[in-house]
Structure formats: C-alpha cells, structure tokens
VEXDREN-2710 file (C-alpha; in Angstrom, 1 decimal):
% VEXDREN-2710
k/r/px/py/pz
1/UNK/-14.5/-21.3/-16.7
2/UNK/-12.2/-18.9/-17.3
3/UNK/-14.8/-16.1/-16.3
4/UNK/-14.8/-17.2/-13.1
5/UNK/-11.8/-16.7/-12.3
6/UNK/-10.2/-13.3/-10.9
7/UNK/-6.6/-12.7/-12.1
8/UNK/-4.2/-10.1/-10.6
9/UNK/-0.3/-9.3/-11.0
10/UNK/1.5/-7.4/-8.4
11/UNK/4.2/-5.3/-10.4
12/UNK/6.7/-4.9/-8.4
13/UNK/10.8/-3.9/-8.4
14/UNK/12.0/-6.7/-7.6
15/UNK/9.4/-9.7/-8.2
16/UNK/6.4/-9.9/-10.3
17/UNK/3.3/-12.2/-8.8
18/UNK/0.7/-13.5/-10.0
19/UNK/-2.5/-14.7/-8.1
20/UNK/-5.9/-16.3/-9.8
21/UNK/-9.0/-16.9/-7.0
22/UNK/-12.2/-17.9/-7.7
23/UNK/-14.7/-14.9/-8.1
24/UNK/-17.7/-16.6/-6.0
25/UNK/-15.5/-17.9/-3.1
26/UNK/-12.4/-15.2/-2.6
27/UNK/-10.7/-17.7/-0.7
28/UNK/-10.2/-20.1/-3.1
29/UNK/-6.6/-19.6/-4.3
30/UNK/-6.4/-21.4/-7.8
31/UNK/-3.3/-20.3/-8.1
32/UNK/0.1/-18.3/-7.4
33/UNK/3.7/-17.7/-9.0
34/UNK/6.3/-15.4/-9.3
35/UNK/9.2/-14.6/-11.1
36/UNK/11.9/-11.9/-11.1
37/UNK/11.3/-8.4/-12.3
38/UNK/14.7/-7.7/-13.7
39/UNK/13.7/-4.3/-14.3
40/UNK/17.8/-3.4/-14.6
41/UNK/17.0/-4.7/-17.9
42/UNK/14.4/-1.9/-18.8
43/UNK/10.7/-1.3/-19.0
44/UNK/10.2/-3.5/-22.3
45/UNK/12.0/-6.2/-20.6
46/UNK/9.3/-5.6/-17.6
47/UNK/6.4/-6.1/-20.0
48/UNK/7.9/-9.4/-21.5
49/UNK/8.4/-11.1/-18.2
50/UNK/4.7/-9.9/-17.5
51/UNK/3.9/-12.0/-20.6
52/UNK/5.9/-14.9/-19.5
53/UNK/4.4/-14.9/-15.9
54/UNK/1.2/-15.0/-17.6
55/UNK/1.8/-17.5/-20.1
56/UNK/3.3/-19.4/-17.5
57/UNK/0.3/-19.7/-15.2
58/UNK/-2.1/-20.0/-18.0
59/UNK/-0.7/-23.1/-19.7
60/UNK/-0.4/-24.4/-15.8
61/UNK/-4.8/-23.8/-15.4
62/UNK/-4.8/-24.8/-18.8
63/UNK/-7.2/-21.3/-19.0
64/UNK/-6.2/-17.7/-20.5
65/UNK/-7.7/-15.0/-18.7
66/UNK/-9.7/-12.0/-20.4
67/UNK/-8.8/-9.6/-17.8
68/UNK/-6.3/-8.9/-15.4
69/UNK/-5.6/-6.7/-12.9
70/UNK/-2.5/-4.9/-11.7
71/UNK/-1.0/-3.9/-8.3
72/UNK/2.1/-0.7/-10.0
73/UNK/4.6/0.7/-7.8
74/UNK/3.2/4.2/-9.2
75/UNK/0.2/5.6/-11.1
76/UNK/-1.6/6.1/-14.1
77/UNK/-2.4/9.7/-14.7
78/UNK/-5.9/9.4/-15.6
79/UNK/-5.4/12.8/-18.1
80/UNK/-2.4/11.5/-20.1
81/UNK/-2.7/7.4/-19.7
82/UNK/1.3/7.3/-18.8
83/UNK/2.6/6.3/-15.5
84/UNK/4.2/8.7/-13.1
85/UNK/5.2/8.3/-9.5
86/UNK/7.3/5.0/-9.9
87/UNK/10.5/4.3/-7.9
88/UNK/10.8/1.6/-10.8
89/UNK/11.7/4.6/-12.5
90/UNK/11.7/3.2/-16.0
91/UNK/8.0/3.3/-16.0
92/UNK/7.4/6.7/-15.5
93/UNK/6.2/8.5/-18.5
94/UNK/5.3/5.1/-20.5
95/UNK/1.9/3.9/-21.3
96/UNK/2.0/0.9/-19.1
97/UNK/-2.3/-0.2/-19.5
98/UNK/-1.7/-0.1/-23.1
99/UNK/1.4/-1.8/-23.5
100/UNK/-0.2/-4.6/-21.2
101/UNK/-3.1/-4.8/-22.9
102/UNK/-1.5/-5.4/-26.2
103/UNK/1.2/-7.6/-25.3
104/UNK/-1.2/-9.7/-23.3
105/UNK/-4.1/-9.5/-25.6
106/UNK/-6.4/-8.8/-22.2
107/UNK/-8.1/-6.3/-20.7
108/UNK/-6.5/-4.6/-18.1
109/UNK/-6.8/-2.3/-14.8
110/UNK/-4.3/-0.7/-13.2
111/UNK/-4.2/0.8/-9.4
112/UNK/-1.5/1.4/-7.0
113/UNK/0.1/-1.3/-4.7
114/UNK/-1.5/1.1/-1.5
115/UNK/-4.8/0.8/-3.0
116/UNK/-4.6/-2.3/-4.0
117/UNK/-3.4/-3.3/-0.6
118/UNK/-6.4/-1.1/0.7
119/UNK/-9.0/-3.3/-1.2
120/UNK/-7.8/-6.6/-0.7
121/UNK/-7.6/-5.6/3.2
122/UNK/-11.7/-4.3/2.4
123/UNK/-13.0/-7.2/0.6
124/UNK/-11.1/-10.4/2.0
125/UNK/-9.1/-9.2/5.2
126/UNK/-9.0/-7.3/8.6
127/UNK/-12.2/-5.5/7.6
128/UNK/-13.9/-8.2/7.4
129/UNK/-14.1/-9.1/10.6
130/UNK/-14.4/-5.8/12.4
131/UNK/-17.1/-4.3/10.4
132/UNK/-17.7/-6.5/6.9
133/UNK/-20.2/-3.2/6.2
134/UNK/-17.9/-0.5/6.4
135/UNK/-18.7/2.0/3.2
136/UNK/-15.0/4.0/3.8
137/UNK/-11.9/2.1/4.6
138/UNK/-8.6/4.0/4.8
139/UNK/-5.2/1.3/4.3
140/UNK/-1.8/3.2/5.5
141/UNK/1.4/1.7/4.5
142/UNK/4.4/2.6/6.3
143/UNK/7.5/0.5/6.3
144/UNK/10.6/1.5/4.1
145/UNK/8.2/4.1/2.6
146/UNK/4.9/5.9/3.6
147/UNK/1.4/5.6/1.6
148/UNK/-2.4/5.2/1.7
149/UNK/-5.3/3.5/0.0
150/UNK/-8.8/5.0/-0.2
151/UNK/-12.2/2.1/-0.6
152/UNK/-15.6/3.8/-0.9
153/UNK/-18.1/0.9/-1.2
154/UNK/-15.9/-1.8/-2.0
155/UNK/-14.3/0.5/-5.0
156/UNK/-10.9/1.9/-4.9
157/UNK/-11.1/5.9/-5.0
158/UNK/-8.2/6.3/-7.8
159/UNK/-9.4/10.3/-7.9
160/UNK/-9.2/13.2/-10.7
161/UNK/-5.5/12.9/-10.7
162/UNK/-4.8/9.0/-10.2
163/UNK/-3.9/10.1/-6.6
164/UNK/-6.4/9.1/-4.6
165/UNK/-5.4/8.1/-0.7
166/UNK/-2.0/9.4/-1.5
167/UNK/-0.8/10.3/2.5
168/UNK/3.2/9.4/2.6
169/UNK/3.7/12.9/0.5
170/UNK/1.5/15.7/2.9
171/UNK/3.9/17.6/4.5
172/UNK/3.7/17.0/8.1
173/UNK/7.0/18.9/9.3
174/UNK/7.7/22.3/7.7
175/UNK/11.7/22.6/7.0
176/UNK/12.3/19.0/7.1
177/UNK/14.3/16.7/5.0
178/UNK/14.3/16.9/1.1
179/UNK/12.3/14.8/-0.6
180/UNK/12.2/13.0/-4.2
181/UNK/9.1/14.1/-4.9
182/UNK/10.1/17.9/-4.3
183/UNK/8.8/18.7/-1.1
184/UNK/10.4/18.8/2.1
185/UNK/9.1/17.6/5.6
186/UNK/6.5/14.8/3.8
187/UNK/5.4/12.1/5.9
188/UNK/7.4/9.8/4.8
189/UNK/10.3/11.5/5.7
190/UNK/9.2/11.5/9.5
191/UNK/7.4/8.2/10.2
192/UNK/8.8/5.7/7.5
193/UNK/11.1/2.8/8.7
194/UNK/14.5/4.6/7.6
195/UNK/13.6/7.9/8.5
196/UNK/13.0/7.1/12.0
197/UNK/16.3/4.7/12.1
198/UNK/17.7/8.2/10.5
199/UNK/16.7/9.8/13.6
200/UNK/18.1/7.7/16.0
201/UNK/21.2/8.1/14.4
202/UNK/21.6/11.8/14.3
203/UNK/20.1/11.5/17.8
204/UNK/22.5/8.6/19.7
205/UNK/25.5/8.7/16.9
206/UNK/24.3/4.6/16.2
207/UNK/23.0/2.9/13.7
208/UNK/20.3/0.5/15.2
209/UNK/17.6/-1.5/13.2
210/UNK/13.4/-0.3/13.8
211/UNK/12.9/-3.4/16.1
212/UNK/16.1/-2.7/17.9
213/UNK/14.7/1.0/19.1
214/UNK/12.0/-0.5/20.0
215/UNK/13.6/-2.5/22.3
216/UNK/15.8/0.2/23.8
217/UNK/12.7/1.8/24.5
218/UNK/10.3/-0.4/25.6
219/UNK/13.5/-1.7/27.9
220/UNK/13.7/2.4/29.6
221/UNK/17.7/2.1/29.0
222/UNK/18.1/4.3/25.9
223/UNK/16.8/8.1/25.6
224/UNK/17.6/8.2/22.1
225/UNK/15.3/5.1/21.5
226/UNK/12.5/6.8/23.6
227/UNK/13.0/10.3/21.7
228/UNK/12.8/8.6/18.6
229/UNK/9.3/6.1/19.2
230/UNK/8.0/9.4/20.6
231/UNK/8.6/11.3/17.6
232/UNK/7.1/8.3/15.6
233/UNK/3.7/8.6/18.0
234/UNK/3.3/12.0/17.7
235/UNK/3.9/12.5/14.3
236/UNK/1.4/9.4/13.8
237/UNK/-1.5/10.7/15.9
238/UNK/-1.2/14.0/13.9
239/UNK/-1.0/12.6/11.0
240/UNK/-4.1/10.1/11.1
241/UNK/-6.2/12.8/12.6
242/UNK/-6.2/14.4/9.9
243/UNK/-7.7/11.3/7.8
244/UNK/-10.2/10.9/10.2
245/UNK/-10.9/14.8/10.0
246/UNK/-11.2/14.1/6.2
247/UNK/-12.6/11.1/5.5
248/UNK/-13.9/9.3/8.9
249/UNK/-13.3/6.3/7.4
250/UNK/-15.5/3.1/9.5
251/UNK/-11.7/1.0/9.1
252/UNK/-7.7/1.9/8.8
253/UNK/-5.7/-0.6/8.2
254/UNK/-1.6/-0.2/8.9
255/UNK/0.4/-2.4/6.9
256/UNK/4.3/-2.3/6.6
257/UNK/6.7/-3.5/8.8
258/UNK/6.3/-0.1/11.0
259/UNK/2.9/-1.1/11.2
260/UNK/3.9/-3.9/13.6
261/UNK/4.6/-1.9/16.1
262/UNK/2.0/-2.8/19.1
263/UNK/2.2/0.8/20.5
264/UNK/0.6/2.2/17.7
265/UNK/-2.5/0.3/18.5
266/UNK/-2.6/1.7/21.9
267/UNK/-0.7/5.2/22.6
268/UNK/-0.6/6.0/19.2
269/UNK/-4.5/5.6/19.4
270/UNK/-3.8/8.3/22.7
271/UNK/-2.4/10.7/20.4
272/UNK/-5.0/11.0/17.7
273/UNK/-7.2/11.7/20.4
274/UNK/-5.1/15.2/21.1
275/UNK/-5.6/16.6/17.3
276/UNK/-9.0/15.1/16.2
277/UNK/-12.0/17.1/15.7
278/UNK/-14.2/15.3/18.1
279/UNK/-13.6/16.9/21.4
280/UNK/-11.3/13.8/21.9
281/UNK/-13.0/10.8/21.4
282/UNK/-11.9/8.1/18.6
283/UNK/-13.9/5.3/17.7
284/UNK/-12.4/4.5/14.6
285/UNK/-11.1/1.3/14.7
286/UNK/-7.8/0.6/13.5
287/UNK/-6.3/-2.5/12.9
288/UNK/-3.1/-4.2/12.0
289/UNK/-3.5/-6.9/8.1
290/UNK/-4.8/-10.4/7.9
291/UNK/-3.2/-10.6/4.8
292/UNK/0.4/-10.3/4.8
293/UNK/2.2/-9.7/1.6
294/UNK/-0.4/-11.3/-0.3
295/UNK/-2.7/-8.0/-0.1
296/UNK/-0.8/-6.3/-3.3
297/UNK/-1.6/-9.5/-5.6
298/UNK/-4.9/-10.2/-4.2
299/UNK/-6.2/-6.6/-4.1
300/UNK/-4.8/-6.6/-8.1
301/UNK/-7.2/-9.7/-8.9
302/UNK/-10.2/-7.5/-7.1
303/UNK/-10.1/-5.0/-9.4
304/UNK/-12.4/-6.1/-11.7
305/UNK/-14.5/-7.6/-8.9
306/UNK/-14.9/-4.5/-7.2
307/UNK/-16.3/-2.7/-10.4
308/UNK/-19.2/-5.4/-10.1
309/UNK/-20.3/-4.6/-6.6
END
C-alpha cells in the first residue's frame, strides 16, 4: 500500500506540511498536516520536527513511506550536496538530503519551492487544462519575493548548478537597489510585492498596501499609483520576454500574491509583445494557479512521480 502513495513536505520558515495523494489518481488527497517550523530554534531542531510531522502522519495512515519528497526555501548544490540560497538561513551550508534521509530512514528528493510549485501547477493544475501536453512549462513566483520554476516533460530542470528557472535574481535595472544576493537592480527588487509598495513610497511620501495601488490606479485619482503599476508592467513584459526568448515555454504560470493582479493577464501581455523576438506576436499562454498554496506540498509529493514519467 504504502507504494502507492506519493509523499511530499513543503519546508518552509514558518510551517512545515505535509501532503500524501494517491500515485494513480493525483487528486486523491490521503492526507495533509502541518506543524510549526520553529526554525529560531536551529537547523537540528528543523530536522526533528520533520521527523515528528512524519511520524505524526504515518501513525495517522497507519503506513511509513519509503520516499519523500521536499519543497526547500533554497537549493542543493548538486557539486557539494549542502544547501545554499535559503532565507531560513540556518540551512545554508548543511547537508539537508542527508540529514533527512538519515533521520527519517527514507529516501529523499529535494527541489525548490518555485519548482516545486512549477510541477505541481504542470502535472495537476492550470496546465492542465490549457494544454495537458505542453513539453516546457515556465512557473513565476512573485509576491513578497521573485522566482521561477523550469518543467521539461513533466521533470523539473534543477540544472548543473541546482539553479535551474532561477528568474527573481537577473538583473533587470542596472544601478538599482542592493541586493542579498550581491547584485544590484535584480528582479526582485523591481517587480516583487515590497519593492513596488517601496516605490510608491519614495514616489507619493505614503505607505499604501499592493491592492491599495491598485486601486488608486485603476480608480485614475493617484499618479503615484499609476507610475508605480506602470513600472510593474513594463518591467514585467521585459522581463518575461526574455523567458520566452529562452525557453518558449507552451505554459507560464504566475503565482504569488502579485500574480493576482488582472492587468498582468491583459496589458502586461501588451508589453511582452514590445521586447519579444517575434516581430510582436505572443501566443504563449499565461495563466494565473489552480492550486493555491497547496502547489509547494503537492509539487514536493511529485517528485518521485515525475522521475517515472
């Protein structure tokens, strides 16, 4: 029985879920919980309530799984097996797979929440019903942060480095603001959630929420609003041209709460048309989630899956 079950844990700073669907019906949800991450407490503390979650769950299906698959906030560098990349910053350097694997007695596959995100989106979600065939999907997450996911026949693309689909940390505006990653002017610095709410600030001397710009906007009373969604649009259409350049991918997928944004879907559509290499035209569909903030945990559980395909 237990074979036939897909597990996946979504590792994350603040909560830790876990998921368990049926491998020959992916919409058969055996099972979800969470717990607390408490990763104040440290990275070995992080691995025990890992082992708890799983404990938990198992002695709830009565079944112990053999593999499990993980959604990380970071990656694992493929050349030194340690984690880097982690805004749970504890992580970074450690050699996360193999302490999983031992303290859980499991095999175990690790791939980043974007990627993870972008598979679960692939296999069970938006893609699905636009084109259920697509060979290349592109997921972008931008919210409080910028990223990407890369799928290339149902498989995430981890890459040489571990950092395949990696998008939040291009830089897209040359002399821009500082980043933690060393670079200044990345993506994520232009189009995430805060940095546009940044913008509006330096630009109206308020502090307003995303949604709230968008309002001012879309309501033609505030210039600072409209200044700001336009610099969100631009930077967007420039941005994802340059994926489609790359990769013309059959499916994107925007997740994260900027990813809400209707306007994207329409004028931001406009303004990949001025910078793509296609004399114009885009035919790319692109599409918001089906699967909410279930896509980490379920795209963790598909790891293993996907191997098979």
């Amino acid at each position: 029985m237990k074979q036939d079950y897909l597990w996946g844990i979504d590792l994350g700073g603040t909560k830790i879920e876990c998921a368990v669907i049926q491998a020959h019906d992916l919409t058969q949800v055996i099972a979800r919980e969470r717990i607390d991450t408490e990763a104040s407490k440290g990275y070995e503390h992080i691995i025990s309530q890992v082992a708890r979650l799983v404990s938990r769950v198992s002695d709830q299906l009565a079944v112990t799984p053999t593999r499990i698959g993980f959604a990380t906030p970071g990656v694992l560098n493929p050349a030194t097996q340690t984690m880097k990349n982690c805004n749970t910053t504890s992580m970074n350097g450690r050699p996360m797979a193999a302490d999983l694997a031992k303290a859980l007695g499991v095999e175990v596959r690790l791939a980043n929440d974007a990627n993870c995100f972008a598979l679960a989106e692939t296999l069970m979600g938006a893609v699905q019903e636009v084109n259920p065939n697509a060979e290349v999907v592109f997921g972008i997450i931008m919210g409080t942060g910028v990223g990407g996911g890369l799928v290339v026949h149902g498989q995430v693309i981890n890459g040489l480095h571990g950092i395949g689909g990696e998008w939040g940390h291009n830089i897209l505006e040359e002399g821009g603001k500082p980043c933690y990653c060393g670079k200044s002017g990345c993506l994520e610095h232009v189009i995430s959630g805060p940095a546009l709410e940044e913008y509006y600030e330096a630009e109206s001397g308020q502090k307003l929420r995303m949604q709230q710009i968008l309002q001012g906007h879309l309501a033609g009373t505030d210039a600072a609003a409209t200044a700001t969604i336009e610099r969100m649009l631009e930077n967007f259409g420039r941005a994802v041209s340059t994926l489609i350049n790359v990769l013309d991918p059959q499916v994107i997928v925007i997740g994260g709460g900027v990813g809400n944004i209707d306007l994207l879907y329409k004028e931001g559509i406009e303004r990949i048309k001025k910078y793509i290499f296609n004399s114009g035209e885009v035919l790319t569909p692109i599409v918001k989630p089906k699967l909410g903030d279930s896509a980490g945990v379920f795209g963790a559980a598909l790891l293993f899956a996907a191997s098979q395909r």
